[in-house]
SEPA-894343 format. One record per residue (C-alpha): residue in one letter; x, y, z. Coordinates in Angstrom, 1 decimal. Example, Ala and Ser with C-alpha at 12.3 -4.5 7.8 and 13.67 -1.06 7.14 Angstrom:
# residues 2
{res=A&px=12.3&py=-4.5&pz=7.8}
{res=S&px=13.7&py=-1.1&pz=7.1}
This chain:
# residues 61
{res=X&px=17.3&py=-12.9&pz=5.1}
{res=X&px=17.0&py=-11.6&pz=1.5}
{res=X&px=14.4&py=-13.4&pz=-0.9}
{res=X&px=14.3&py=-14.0&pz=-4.8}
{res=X&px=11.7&py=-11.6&pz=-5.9}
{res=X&px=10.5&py=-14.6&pz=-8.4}
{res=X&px=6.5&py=-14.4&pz=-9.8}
{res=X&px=4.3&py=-17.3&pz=-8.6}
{res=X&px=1.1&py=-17.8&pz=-8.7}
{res=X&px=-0.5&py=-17.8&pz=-5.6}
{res=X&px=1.8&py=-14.4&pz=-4.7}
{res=X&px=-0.7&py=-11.6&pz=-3.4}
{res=X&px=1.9&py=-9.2&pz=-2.5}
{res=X&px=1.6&py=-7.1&pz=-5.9}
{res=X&px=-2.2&py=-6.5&pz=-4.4}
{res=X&px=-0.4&py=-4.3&pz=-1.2}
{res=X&px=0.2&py=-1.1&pz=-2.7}
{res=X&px=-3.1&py=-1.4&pz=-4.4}
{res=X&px=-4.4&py=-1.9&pz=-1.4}
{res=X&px=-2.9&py=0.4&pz=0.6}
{res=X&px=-4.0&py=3.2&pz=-2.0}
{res=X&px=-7.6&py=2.4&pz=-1.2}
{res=X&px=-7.1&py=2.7&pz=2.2}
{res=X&px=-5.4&py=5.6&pz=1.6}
{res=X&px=-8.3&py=6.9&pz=0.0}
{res=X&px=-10.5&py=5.8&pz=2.2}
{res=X&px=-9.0&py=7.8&pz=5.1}
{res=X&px=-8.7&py=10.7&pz=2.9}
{res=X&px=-12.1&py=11.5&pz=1.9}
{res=X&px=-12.8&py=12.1&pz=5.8}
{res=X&px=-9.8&py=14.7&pz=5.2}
{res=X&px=-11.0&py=16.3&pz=2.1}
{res=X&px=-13.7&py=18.4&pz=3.5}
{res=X&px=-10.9&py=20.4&pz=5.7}
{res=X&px=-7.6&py=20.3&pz=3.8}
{res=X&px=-6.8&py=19.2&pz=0.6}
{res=X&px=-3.1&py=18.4&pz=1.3}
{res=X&px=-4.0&py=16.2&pz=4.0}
{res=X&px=-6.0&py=13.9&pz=0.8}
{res=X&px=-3.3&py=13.8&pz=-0.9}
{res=X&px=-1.0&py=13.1&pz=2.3}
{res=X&px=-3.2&py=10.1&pz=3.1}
{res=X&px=-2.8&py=8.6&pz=-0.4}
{res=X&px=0.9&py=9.0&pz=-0.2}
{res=X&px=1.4&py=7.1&pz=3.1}
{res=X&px=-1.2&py=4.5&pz=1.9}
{res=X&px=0.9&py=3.8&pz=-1.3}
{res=X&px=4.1&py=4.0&pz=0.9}
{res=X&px=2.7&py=1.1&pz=3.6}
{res=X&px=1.7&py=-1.0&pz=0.3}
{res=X&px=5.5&py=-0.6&pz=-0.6}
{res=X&px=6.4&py=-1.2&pz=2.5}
{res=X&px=4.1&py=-4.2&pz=3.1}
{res=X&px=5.3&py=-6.0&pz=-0.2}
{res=X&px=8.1&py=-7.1&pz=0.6}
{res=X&px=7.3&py=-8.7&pz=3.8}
{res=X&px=4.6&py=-11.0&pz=1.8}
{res=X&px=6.3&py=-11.7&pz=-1.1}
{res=X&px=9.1&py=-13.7&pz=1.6}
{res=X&px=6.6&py=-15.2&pz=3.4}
{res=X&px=6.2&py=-18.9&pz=3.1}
């Protein structure tokens, strides 16, 4: 089922990508010490889940 993609006010999902960068991060700075690509891996799949979690909470009700 597809959803309007309207703004409302109580809509957190715009806070998922931001949030998946942090965690990103997060689990990245245990990476940093060994490999550098694997940083900047783990902030690429924590941006990707926060894409990839938006929708989902933006159709919730």
């Amino acid at each position: 089922m597809l959803c309007a993609m309207a703004t409302k006010k109580g809509d957190i999902s715009s806070w998922a990508v931001g949030g998946g960068l942090m965690l990103g991060l997060g689990v990245g700075f245990f990476f940093l010490t060994t490999n550098v690509f694997a940083f900047v891996g783990c902030i690429l799949a924590g941006i990707g889940l926060g894409l990839v979690i938006a929708p989902m909470l933006s159709c919730k009700k």
